[in-house]
N, C-alpha and C positions, 0 to 999 in steps of 0.2 A: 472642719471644712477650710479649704484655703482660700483667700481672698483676696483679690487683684488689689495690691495698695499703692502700684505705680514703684513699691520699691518692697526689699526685704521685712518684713513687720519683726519686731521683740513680741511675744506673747504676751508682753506687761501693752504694747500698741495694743493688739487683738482687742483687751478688754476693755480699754479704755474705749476703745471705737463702741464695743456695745454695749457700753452701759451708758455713751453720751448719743447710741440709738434710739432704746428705750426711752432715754429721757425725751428722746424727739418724740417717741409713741405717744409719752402720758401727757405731754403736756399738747397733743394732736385730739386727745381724747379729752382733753379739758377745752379745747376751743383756742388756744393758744401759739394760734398757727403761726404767728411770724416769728415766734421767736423758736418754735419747732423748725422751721424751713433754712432758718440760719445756720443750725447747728446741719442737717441733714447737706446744707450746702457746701460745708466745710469738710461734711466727712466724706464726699463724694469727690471733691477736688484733691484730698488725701489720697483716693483710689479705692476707697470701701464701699464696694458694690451693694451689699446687704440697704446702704442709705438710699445708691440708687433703686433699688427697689420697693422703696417706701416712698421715695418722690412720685414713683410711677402707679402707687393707690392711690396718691393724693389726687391726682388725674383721674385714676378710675370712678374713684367714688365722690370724687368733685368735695373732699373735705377742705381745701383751701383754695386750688384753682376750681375754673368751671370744665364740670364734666368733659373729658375730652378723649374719649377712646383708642383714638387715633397715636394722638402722643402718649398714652398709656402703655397700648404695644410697641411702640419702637422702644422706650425706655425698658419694658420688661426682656423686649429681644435681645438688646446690648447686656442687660445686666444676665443674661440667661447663657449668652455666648460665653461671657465669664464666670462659668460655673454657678451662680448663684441659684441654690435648688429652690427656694422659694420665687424668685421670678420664671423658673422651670412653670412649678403649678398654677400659679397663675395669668403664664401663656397657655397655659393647656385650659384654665377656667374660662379664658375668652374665646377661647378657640369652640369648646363647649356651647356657649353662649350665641355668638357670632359680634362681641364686642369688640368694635378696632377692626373687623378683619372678617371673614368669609366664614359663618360655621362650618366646621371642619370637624365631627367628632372624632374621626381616624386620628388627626391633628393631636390633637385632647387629650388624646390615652398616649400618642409617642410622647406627649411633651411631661403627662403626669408620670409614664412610665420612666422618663432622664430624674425626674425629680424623685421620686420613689425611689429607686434604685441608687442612692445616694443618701436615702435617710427622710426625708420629708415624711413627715406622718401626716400633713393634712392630705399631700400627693398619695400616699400608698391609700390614704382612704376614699379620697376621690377613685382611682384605680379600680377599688372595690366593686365600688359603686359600677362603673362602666362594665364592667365583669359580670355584675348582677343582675344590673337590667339589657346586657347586649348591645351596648352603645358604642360605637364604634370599634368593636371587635366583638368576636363573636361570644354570647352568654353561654358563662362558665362558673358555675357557683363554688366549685371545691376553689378556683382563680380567687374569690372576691373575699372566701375566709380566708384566704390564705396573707392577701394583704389588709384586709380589715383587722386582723391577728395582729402583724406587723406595727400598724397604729394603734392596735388599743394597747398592746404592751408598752407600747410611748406613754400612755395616757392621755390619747385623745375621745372627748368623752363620746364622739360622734359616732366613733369606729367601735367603740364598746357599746354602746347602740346598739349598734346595726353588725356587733357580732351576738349580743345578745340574743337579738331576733333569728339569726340564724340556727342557735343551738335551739331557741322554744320551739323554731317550725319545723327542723330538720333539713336544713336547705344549703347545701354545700360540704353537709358536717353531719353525724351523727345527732337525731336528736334526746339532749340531752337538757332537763329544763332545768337541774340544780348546776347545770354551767352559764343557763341563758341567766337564772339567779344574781350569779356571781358577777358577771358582766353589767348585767341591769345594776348591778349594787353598785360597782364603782363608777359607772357613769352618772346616776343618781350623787351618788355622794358629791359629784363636782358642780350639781347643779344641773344636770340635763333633765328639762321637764319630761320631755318622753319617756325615758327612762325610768323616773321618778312614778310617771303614772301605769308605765306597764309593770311596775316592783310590787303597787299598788294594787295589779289586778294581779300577781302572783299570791299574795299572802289574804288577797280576799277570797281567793280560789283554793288555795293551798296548792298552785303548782311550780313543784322544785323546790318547795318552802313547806315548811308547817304553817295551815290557818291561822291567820293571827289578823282577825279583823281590827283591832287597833291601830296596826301598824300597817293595815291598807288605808285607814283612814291618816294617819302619819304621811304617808308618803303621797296621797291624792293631793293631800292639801299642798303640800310645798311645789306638786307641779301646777293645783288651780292658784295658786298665788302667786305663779308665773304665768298665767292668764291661757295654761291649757285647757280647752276647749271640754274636754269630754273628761277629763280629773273632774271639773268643776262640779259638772252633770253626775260624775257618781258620788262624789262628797255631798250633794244636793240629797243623792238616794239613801244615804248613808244616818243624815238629818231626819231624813224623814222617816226613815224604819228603826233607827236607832241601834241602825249597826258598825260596831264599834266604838261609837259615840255616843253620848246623850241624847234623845229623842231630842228635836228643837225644829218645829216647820219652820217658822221664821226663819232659821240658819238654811233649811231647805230651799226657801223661798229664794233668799240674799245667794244660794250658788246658784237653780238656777236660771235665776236671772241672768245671773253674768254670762253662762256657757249661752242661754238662750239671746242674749245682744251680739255674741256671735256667732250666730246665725245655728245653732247646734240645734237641730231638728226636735230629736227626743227630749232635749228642756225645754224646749216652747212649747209638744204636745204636755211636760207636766207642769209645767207653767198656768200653759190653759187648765187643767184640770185644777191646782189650786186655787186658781179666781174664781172659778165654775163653783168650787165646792167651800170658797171661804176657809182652806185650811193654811194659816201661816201668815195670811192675808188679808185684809177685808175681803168681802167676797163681791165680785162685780162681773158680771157676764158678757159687760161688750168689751171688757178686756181678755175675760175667756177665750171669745171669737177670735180677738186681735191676736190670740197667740196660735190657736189653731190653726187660722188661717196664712200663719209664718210655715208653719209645719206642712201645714197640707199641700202648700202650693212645691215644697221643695220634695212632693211626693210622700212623708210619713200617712201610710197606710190607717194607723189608728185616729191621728187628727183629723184624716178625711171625713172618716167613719165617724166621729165627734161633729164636726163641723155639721155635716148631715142633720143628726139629731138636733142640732140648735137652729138650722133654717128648717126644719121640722115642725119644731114646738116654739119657734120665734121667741128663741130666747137668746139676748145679747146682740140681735138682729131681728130685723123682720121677715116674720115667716116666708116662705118661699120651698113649698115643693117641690118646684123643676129642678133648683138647686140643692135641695136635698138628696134629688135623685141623683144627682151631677157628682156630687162627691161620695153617693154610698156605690157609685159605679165605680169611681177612680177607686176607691179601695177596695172591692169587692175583684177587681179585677188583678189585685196585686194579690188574692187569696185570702183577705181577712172575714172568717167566718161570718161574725156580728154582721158585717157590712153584705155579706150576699147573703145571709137571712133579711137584714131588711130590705133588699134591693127586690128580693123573691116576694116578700108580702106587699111594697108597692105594687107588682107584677097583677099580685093576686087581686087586689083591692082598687087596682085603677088610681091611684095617689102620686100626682105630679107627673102622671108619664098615663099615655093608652093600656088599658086592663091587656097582659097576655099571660090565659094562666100555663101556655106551655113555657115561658116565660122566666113564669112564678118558679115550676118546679124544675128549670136548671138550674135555677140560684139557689130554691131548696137544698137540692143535690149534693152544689159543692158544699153548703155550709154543713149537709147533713152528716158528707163523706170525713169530716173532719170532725166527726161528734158533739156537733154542736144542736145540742139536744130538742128546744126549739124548732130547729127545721128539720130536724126530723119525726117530728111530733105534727109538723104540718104538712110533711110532706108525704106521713103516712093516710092523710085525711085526703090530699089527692087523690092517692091511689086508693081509697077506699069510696071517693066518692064518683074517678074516674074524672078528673078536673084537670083538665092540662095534659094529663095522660092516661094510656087506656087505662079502666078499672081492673086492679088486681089485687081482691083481698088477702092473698098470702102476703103480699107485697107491703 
């Protein structure tokens, strides 16, 4: 790439410029901003655009000045006029945004698209992106592999990602899962936790891979030690059934935990289940509750259905009917069998709510239609006793 230096550059200039760039990066990355800003000041009086547009993140992201959007796009627009593809993409990320300036996504993809078209692998990946989800032009998947390709050949691990994803689902591309493998692996390999943990859910699956629960326990872990979410949650499962790994609730417990602080639904409902049951843990019930009640309110169907039973049998709380009925409704209504046989035998038995036994036996119904033995065991005593509905002994 050429670079406005105000005069002819030697190629022995070029490098020198970027390697006393770089040094402005790391020592921007160590907090050592006045002595980064001096050198970027020097090299931009030289005519080395590439430094103006490192002055113009300093602005964006307020690492040395105070945030200022404003002066971020003018600097990235001059630096962008002279060719610099990197201030290309990141006129097109504010323009995305509405940072500095008017969201514009049509904007976004012209300006990703100058930067792309020039070589930018973050820009062809961003590109992608627009491509995929129809943002400011119209969604076009065979368009978004075609530049996510572009970038993951660079080695950006974001575009090997989310070319990954494209060959597991079939979505622009042929689906092919020993190519979405191959893609997961080298994004993986640079440290991409998504990456890392859907490679994890390949070889725990065997898809595109030979089964190798080890090495889904391998790769979960290095994306939950990068504090993803739902890696955590199955390294947690992993501990606990002793697959791939040595049995250890404790280790179950300590993942998680962590997925379930944030805020991961399915580890707070088995969260609560290990306080409830004392396994990994001491066993303590109003922390049970405490975790159920994480779950249930962000809708997990089976915490509802738990939580129920514990203002039920007022355990870890005080009993409470009404609201037992409260939450074996919310889940009963999202389909969870358990929850609409109990919600059918409240019905039946007049428990926290008015007896209705036609009631009873709709709740029977669903949970019976889904073979949930139970209600269909009492919901054949309906019909045989004609409770709720007409008596039909064949029935």
């Amino acid at each position: 790439m050429a670079y406005d230096f105000g005069f002819e550059p030697t190629n022995d200039e070029t490098v020198k410029a970027e390697i006393r760039l770089r040094k402005a990066q790391r020592l921007l990355d160590e907090d050592k901003c006045d002595e980064a800003i001096e050198i970027l000041t020097e090299l931009i009086e030289l005519g080395y655009t590439p430094a103006l547009t490192e002055l113009g993140i300093c602005y964006l992201d307020g690492k040395y000045f105070k945030t200022d959007y404003f002066k971020a796009v003018k600097i990235f627009t001059e630096a962008a006029e002279k060719n610099d593809a990197r201030a290309k993409n990141v006129l097109g990320f504010c323009y995305s945004k509405g940072k500095g300036l008017e969201k514009n996504l049509a904007k976004a993809v012209e300006w990703y698209t100058k930067a792309a078209e020039q070589g930018h692998a973050g820009a062809q990946c961003n590109l992608g992106v627009c491509y995929y989800n129809g943002e400011g032009v119209e969604k076009n998947l065979s368009k978004a592999v075609e530049w996510y390709t572009k970038a993951a050949e660079q080695g950006l691990a974001q575009a090997q990602f989310n070319l990954g994803n494209c060959y597991y689902n079939g979505e622009g591309v042929e689906k092919d899962l020993s190519k979405a493998v191959e893609w997961y692996t080298k994004a993986a390999e640079q440290g991409h936790a998504g990456a890392q943990f859907n490679l994890g859910l390949c070889y725990e699956f065997g898809n595109g891979v030979e089964k190798n629960l080890s090495k889904a326990v391998e790769w979960y872990t290095k994306a939950a030690e990068q504090g993803h979410a739902q890696a955590q949650y199955n390294l947690g499962n992993c501990y606990y059934n002793g697959e791939g790994v040595k049995k250890d609730l404790t280790k179950a417990v300590e993942w998680y935990t962590k997925a379930a602080e944030q805020g991961y639904a399915s580890a707070q409902l088995n969260l609560g289940l290990c306080y409830e049951n004392g396994r990994g843990v001491e066993k303590n019930l109003s922390k049970a509750v405490e975790w159920y009640t994480k779950a249930a309110e962000q809708g997990h169907a089976g915490a509802q259905c738990n939580l129920g039973v514990c203002y039920y049998n007022g355990e870890g709380v005080e009993k409470n009917l009404s609201k037992a009925v409260e939450w074996y409704t919310k889940a009963a209504e999202q389909g969870l069998a358990q929850a609409q046989f109990n919600l059918g035998w409240y019905y039946e038995n007049g428990r926290g709510i008015e007896k209705n036994l036609s009631k009873a036996v709709e709740w029977y119904t669903k949970a019976a239609e889904q073979g949930y033995a139970r209600a269909q065991y009492n919901l054949g005593n309906c019909y045989s006793n004609g409770e709720g509905v007409e008596k039909n002994l064949a029935k």
